[in-house]
DRENDODO-608088 format. One record per residue: x, y, z of N, C-alpha, C, O in turn; residue in three letters. Coordinates in pm, whole numbers. Layout:
REC     n_c1     n_c2     n_c3    ca_c1    ca_c2    ca_c3     c_c1     c_c2     c_c3     o_c1     o_c2     o_c3   resn
REC        X        Y        Z        X        Y        Z        X        Y        Z        X        Y        Z    Ala
...
END
This chain:
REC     n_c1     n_c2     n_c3    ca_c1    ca_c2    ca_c3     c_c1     c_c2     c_c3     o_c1     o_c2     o_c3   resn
REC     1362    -1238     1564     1328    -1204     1426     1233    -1084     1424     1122    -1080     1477    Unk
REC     1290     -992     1361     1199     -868     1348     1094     -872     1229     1149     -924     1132    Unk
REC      969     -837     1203      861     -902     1086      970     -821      985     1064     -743      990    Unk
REC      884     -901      883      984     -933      718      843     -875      625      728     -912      648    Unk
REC      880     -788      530      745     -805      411      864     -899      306      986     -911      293    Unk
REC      737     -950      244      826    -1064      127      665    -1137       50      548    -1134       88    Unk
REC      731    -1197      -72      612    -1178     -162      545    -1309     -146      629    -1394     -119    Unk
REC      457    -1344     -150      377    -1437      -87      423    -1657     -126      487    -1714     -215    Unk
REC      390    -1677      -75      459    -1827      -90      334    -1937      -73      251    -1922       17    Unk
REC      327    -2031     -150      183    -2140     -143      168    -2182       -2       66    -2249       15    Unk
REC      234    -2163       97      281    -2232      183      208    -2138      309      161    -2188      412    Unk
REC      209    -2006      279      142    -1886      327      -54    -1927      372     -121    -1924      475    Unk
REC      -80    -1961      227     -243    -1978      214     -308    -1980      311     -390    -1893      340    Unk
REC     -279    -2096      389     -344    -2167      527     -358    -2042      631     -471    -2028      677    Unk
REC     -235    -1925      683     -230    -1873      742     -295    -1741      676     -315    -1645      751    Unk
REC     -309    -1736      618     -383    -1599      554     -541    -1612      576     -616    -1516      597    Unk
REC     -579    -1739      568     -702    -1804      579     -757    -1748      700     -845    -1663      699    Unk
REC     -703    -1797      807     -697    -1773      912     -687    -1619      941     -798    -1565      937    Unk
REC     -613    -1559      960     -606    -1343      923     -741    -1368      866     -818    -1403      956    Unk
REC     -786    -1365      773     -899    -1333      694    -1054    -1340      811    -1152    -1265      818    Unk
REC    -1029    -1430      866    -1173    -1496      973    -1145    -1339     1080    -1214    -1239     1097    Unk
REC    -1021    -1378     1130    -1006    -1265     1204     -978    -1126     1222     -937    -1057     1315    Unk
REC    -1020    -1103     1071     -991     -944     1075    -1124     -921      990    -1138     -829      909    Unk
REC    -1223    -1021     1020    -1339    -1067      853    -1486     -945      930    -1567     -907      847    Unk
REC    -1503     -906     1045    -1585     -808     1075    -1577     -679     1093    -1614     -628     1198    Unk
REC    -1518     -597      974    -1509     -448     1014    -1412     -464     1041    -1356     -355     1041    Unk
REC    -1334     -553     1072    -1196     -574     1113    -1162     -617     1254    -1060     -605     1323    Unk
REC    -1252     -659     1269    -1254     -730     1385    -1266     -891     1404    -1289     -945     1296    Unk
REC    -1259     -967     1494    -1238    -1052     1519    -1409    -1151     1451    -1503    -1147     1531    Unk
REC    -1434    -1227     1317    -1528    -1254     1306    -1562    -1418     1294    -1631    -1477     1212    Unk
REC    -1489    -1464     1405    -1491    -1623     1437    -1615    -1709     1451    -1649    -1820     1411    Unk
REC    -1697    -1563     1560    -1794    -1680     1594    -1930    -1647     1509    -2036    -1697     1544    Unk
REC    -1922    -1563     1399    -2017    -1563     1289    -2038    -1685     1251    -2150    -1735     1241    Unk
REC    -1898    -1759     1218    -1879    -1834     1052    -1879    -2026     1142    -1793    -2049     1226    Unk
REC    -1947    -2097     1118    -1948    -2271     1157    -1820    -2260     1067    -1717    -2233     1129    Unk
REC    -1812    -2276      945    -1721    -2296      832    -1586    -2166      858    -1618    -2062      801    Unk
REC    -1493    -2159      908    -1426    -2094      930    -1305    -2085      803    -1191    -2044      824    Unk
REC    -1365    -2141      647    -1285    -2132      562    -1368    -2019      431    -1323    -1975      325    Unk
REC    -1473    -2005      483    -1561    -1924      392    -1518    -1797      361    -1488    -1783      242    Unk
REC    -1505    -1697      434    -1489    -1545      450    -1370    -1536      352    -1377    -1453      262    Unk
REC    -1264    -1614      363    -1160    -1635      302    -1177    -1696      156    -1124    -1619       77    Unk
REC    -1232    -1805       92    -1290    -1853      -24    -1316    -1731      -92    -1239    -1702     -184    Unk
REC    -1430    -1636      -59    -1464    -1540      -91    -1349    -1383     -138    -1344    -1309     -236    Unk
REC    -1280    -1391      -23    -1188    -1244       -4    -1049    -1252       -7     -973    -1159       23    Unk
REC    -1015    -1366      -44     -858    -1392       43     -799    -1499     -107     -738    -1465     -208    Unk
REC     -855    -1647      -60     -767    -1714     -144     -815    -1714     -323     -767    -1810     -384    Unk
REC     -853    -1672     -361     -856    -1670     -524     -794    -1586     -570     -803    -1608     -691    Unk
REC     -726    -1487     -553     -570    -1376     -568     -481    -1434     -573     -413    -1433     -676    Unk
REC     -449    -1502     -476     -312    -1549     -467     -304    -1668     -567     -199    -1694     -624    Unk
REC     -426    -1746     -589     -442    -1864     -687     -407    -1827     -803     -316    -1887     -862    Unk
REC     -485    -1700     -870     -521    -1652     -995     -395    -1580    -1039     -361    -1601    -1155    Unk
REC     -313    -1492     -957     -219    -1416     -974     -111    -1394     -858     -120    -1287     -799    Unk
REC       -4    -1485     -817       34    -1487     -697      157    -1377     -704      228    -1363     -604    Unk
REC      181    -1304     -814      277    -1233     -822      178    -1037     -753      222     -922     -755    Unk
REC      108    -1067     -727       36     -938     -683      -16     -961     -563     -117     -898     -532    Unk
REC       46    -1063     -460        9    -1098     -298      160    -1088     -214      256    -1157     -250    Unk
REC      166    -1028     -141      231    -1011      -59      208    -1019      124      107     -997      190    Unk
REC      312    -1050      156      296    -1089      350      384    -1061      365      484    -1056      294    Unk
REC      342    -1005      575      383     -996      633      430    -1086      745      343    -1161      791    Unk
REC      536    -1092      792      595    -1232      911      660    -1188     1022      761    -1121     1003    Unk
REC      619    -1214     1152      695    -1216     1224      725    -1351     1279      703    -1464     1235    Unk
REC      806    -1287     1440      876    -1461     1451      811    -1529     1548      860    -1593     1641    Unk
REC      621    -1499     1506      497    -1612     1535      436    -1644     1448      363    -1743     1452    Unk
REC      451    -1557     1332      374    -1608     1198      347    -1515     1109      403    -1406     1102    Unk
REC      242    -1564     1023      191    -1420      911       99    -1317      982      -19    -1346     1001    Unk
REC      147    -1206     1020        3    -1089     1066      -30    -1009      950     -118     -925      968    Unk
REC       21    -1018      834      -67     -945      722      -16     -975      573       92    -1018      533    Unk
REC     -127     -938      510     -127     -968      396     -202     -854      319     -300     -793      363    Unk
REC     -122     -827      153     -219     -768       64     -230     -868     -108     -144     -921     -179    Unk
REC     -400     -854     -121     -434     -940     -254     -438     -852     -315     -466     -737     -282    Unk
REC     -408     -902     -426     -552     -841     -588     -497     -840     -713     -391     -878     -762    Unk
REC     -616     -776     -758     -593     -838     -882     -555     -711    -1021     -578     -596     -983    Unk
REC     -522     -718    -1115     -532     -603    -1202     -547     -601    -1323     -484     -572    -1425    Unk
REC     -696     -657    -1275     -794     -654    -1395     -952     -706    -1348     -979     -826    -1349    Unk
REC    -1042     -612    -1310    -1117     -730    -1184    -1206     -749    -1309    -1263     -858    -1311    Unk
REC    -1230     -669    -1411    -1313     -795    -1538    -1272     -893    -1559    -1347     -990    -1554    Unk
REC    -1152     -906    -1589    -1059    -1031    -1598    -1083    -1110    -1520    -1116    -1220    -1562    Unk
REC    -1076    -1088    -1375    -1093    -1165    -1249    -1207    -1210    -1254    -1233    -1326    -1284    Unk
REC    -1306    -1105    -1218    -1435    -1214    -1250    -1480    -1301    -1306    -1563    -1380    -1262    Unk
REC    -1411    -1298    -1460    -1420    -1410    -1560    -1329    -1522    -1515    -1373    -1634    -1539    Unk
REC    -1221    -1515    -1461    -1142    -1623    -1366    -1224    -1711    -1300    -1230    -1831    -1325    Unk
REC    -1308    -1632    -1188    -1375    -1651    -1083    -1483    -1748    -1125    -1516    -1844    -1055    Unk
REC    -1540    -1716    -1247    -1614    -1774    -1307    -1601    -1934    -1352    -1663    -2035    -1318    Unk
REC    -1491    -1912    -1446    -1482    -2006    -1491    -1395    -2132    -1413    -1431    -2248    -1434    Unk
REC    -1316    -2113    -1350    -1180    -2140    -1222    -1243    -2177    -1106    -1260    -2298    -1090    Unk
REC    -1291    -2083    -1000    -1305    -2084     -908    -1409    -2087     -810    -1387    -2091     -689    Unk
REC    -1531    -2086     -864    -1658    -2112     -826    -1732    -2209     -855    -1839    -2238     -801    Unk
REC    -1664    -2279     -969    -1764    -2418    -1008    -1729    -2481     -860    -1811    -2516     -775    Unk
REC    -1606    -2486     -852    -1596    -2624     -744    -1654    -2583     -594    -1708    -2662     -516    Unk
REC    -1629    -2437     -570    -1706    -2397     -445    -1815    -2437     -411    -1851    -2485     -304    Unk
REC    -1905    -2405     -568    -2105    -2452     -590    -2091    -2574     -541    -2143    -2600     -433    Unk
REC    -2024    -2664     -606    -2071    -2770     -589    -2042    -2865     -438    -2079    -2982     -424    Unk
REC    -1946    -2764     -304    -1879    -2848     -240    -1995    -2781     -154    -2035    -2859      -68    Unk
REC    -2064    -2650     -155    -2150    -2547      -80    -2300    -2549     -124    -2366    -2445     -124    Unk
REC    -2350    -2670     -161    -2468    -2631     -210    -2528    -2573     -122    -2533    -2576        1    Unk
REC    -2604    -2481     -264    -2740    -2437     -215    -2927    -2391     -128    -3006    -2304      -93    Unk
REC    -2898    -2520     -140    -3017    -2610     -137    -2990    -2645       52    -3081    -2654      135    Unk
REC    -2850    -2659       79    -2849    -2724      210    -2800    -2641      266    -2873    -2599      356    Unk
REC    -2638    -2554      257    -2575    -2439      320    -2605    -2336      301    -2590    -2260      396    Unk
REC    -2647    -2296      209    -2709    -2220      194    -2868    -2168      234    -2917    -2086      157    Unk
REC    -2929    -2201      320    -3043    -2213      449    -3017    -2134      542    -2902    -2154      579    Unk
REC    -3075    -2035      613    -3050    -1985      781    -3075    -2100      912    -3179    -2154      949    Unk
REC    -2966    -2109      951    -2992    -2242     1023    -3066    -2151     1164    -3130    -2200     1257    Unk
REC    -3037    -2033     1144    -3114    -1963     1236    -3091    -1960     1391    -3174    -1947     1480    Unk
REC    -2937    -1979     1398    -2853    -1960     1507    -2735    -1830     1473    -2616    -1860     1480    Unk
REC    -2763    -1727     1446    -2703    -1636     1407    -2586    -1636     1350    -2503    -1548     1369    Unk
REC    -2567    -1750     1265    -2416    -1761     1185    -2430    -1738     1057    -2530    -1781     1000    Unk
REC    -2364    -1689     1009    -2352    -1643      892    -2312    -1695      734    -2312    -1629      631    Unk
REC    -2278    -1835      754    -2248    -1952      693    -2329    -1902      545    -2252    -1853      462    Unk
REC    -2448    -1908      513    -2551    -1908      420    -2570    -1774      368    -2631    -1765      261    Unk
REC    -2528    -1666      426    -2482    -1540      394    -2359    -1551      283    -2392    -1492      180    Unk
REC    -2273    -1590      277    -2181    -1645      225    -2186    -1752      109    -2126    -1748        2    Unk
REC    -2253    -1825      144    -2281    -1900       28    -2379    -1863      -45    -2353    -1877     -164    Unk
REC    -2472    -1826      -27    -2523    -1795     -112    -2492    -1625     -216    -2552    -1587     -317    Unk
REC    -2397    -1570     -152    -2307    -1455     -215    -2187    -1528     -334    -2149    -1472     -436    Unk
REC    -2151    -1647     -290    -2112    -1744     -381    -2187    -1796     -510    -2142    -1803     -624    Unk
REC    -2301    -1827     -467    -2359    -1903     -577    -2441    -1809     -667    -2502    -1855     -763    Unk
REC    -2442    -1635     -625    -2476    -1524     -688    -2373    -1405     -729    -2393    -1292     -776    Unk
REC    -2271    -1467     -697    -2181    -1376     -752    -2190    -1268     -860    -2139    -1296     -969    Unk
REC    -2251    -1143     -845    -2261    -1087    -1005    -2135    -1113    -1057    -2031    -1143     -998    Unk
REC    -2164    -1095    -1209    -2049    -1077    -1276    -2083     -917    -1334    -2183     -877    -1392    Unk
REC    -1962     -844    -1296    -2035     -645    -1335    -1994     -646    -1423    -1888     -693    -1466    Unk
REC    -2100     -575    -1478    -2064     -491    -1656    -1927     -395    -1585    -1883     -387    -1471    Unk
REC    -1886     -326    -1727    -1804     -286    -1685    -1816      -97    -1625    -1844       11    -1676    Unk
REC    -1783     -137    -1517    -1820      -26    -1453    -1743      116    -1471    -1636      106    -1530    Unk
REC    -1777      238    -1433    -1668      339    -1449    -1551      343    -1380    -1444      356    -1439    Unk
REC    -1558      333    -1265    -1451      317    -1188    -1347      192    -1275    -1227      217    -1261    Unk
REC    -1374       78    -1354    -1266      -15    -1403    -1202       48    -1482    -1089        5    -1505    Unk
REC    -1248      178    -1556    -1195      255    -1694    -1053      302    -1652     -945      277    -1704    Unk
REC    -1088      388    -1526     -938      462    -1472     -878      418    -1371     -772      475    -1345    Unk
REC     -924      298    -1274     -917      218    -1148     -907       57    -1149     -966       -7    -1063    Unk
REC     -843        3    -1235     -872     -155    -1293     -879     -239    -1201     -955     -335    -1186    Unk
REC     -754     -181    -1112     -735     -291    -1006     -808     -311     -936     -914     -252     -957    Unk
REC     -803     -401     -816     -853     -426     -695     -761     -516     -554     -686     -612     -568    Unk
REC     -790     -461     -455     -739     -522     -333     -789     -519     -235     -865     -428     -206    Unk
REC     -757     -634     -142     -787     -686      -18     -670     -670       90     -570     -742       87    Unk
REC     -691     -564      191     -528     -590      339     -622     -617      399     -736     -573      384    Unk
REC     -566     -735      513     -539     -774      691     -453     -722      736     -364     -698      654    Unk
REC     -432     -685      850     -348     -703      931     -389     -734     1117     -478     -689     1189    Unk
REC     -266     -840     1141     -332     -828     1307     -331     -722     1393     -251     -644     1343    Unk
REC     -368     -681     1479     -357     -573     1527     -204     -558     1610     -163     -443     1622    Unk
REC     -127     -661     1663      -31     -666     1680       92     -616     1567      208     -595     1600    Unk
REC       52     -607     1467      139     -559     1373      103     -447     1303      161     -424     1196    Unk
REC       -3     -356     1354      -84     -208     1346       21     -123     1370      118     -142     1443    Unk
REC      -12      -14     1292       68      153     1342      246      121     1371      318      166     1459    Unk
REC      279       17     1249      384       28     1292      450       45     1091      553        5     1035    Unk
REC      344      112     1050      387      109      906      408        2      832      511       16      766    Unk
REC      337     -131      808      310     -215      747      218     -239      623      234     -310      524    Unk
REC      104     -146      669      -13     -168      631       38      -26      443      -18      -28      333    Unk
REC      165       73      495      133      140      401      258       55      289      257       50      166    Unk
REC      328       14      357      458     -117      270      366     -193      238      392     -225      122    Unk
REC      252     -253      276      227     -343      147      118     -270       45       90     -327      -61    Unk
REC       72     -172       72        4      -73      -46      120      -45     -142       92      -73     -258    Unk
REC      240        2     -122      362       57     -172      404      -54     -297      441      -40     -413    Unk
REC      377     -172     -209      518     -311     -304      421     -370     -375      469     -439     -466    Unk
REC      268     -372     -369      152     -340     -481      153     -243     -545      194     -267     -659    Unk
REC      135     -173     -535      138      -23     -624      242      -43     -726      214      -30     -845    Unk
REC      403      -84     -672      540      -51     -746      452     -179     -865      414     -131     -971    Unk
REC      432     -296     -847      382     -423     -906      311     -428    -1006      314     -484    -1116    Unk
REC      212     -322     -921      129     -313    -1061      139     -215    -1189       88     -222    -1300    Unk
REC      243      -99    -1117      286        4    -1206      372      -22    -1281      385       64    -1369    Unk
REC      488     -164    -1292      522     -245    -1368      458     -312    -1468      505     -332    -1581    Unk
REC      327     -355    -1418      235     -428    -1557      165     -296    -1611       59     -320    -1670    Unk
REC      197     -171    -1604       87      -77    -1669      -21      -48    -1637      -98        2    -1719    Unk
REC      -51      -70    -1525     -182      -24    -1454     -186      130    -1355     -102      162    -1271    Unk
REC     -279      187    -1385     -269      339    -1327     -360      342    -1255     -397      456    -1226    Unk
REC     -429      242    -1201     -545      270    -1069     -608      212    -1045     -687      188    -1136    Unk
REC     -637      130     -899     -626       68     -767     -763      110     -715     -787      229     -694    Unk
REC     -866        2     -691     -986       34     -616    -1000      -27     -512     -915     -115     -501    Unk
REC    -1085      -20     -412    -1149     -143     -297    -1238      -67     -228    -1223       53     -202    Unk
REC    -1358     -156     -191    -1434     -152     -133    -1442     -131       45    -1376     -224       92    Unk
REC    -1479      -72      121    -1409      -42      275    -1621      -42      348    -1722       16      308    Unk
REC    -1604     -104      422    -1746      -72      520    -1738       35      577    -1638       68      641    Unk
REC    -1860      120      563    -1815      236      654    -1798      173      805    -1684      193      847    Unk
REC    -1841      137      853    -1868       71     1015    -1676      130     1061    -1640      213     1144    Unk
REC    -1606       56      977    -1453       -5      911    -1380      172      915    -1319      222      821    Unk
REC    -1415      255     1077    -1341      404     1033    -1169      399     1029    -1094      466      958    Unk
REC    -1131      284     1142     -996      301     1134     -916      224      990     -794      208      987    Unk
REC     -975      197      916     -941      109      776     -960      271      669     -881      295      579    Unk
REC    -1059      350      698    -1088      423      625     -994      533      641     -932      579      545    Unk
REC     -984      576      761     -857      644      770     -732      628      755     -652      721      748    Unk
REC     -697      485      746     -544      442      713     -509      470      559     -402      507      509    Unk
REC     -636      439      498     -698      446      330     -654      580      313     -553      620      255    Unk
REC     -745      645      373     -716      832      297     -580      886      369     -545      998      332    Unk
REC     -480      807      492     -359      841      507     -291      767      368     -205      825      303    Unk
REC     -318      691      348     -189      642      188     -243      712       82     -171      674      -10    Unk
REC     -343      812       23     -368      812      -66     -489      784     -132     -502      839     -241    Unk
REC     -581      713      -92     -735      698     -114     -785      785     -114     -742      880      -48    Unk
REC     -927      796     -204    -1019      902     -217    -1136      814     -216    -1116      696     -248    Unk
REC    -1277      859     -179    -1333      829     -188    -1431      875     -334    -1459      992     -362    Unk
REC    -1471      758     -410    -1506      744     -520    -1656      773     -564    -1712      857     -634    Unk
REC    -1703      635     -471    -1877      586     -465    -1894      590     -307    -1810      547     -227    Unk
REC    -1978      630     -284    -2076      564     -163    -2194      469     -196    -2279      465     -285    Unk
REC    -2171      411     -113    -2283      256     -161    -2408      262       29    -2389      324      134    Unk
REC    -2456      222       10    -2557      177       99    -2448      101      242    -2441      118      364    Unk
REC    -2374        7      134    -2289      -78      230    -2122       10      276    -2030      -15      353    Unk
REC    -2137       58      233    -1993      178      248    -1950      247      133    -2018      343       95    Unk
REC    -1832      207       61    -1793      317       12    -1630      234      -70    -1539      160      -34    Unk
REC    -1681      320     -215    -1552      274     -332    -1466      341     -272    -1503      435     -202    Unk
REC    -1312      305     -286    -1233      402     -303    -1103      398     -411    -1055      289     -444    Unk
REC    -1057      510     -458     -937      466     -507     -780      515     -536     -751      623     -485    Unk
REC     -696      459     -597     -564      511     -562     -499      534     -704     -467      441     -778    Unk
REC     -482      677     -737     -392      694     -855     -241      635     -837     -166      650     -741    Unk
REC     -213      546     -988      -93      479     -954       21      539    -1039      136      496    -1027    Unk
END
């Protein structure tokens, strides 16, 4: 079986979960950060496909899923999702008070949760005016440089240019150069620079 792109399936979740841990540092392998190896993902991964599963797409070969693209197109919208949907039950399964602590073995667990239980909700920013969207890619590195990564920018893009949307943002770490360069090979510009890296976005 040669890998397949095809549009995402409930059945997918579990394995995307998983991609997410391991592509969750700069894009690197970020396993032994996380005790909770479902967090990174809670956060970046599964509330897309929940909220709007017609704008997630994967990749398969014949060992499994090596990539995936989320998002959303409307991230005011989303946030108010996030809000009301998808974070009550997180708070309450992640408290505060207990996971949210440095257990002070260099894991990152409480980093996370407590990015959960502070979630801004943004005014609406400039970039949402001409850039609404938003997205999240993995891919394993086994399924790198073989033109994947710009097919699932593409079968998003066609998706969302169907619902009327003209522009596509995401957030990239600088640390993250080979992500950044794959970015400004499809089409990215860089928007904002932030402290933590850098907006970018894609006329659709």
């Amino acid at each position: 079986m040669t890998a397949v792109l095809r549009p995402f399936h409930p059945a997918d979740l579990p394995a995307m979960y998983r991609l997410c841990l391991l592509t969750g540092e700069a894009g690197g392998d970020a396993t032994s950060l996380y005790r909770n190896p479902d967090l990174l993902a809670h956060l970046y991964c599964g509330p897309y496909p929940i909220s709007d599963p017609g704008l997630t797409f994967v990749v398969v070969d014949e060992h499994g899923l090596v990539g995936y693209i989320v998002a959303t197109a409307d991230t005011t919208a989303f946030d108010r999702w996030l809000a009301e949907h998808w974070w009550p039950t997180l708070r309450a399964q992640y408290p505060l008070e207990t996971v949210g602590q440095d257990p002070g073995d260099g894991t990152q667990d409480h980093v996370l949760v407590r990015r959960m239980h502070e979630w801004p909700v943004e005014d609406e920013l400039p970039v949402f005016a001409t850039h609404p969207a938003h997205m999240h890619i993995d891919l394993l590195p086994r399924a790198q440089g073989q033109g994947w990564g710009r097919r699932m920018v593409e079968a998003l893009s066609e998706a969302l240019r169907a619902r009327g949307v003209h522009g596509l943002h995401l957030g990239v770490d600088d640390r993250n150069s080979g992500a950044i360069a794959f970015y400004e090979k499809v089409g990215f510009r860089t928007h904002t620079a932030h402290d933590w890296g850098r907006t970018l976005t894609l006329d659709l």
